[in-house]
C-alpha positions as CSV (number, residue, x, y, z in Angstrom):
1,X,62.5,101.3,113.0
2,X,60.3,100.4,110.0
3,X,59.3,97.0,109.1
4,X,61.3,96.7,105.6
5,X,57.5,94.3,104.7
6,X,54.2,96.3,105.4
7,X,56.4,100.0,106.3
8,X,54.5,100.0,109.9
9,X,56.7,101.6,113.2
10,X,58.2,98.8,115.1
11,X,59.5,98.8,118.7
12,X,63.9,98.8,118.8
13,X,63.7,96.0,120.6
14,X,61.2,94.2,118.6
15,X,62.4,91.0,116.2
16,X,58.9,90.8,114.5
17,X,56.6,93.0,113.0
18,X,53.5,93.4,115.3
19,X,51.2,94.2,112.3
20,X,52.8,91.5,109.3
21,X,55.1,89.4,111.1
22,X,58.1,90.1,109.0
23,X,61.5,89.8,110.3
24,X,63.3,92.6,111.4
25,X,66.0,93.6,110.9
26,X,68.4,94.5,114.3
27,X,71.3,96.8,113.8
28,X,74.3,95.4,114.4
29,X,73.0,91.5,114.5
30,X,74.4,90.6,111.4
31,X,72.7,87.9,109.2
32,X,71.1,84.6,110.6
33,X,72.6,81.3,110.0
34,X,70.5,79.0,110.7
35,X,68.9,78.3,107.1
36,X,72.6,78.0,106.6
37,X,73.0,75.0,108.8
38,X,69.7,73.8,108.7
39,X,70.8,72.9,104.8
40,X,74.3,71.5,105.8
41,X,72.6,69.3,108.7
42,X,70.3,67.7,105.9
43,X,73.0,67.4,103.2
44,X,75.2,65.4,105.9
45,X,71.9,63.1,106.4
46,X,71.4,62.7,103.0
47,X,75.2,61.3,102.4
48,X,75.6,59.7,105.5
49,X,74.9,55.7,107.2
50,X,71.1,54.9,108.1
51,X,69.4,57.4,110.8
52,X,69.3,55.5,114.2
53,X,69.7,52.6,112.6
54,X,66.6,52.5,111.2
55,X,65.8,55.6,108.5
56,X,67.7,55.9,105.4
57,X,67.0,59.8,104.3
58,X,65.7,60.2,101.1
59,X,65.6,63.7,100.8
60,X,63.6,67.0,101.1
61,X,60.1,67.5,100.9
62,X,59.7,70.9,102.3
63,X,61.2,73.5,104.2
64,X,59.6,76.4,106.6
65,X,59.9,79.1,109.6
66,X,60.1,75.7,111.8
67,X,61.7,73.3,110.4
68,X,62.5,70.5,107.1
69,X,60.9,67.7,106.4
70,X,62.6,64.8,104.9
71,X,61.4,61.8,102.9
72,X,63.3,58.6,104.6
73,X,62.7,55.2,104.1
74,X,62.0,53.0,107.0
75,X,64.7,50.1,106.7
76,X,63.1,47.2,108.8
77,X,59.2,48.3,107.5
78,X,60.2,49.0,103.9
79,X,58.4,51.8,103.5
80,X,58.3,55.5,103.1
81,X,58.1,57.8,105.7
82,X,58.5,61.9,106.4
């Protein structure tokens, strides 16, 4: 298998690229969807009651391989917070 970013060989088993890092791409995997609900989870927290009682969500500052952070606003402190 070839790595679809920087064209070196990659192991068949392999889910990286050794050399770039890019994703590969495993036959018969299908497509991820965890961006997918990653985006649902933070529409839900966006629309719905305070965040353990205590963050109102605010919305998205930024998004990456690991995670999204959200701007929220602490209730009881009045003030912002990611």
């Amino acid at each position: 298998m070839k790595c679809p970013m920087c064209g070196t060989d990659a192991a068949l088993d392999s889910a990286f690229c050794a050399r770039c890092g890019a994703r590969l791409a495993i036959e018969g995997a299908g497509t991820s969807s965890a961006g997918l609900t990653r985006a649902a989870t933070v529409a839900r927290a966006e629309k719905g009651p305070p965040f353990a009682d205590k963050y109102r969500i605010q919305g998205e500052i930024g998004r990456g391989g690991m995670g999204v952070v959200l701007r929220a606003e602490d209730i009881r402190l009045r003030r912002p917070v990611a």
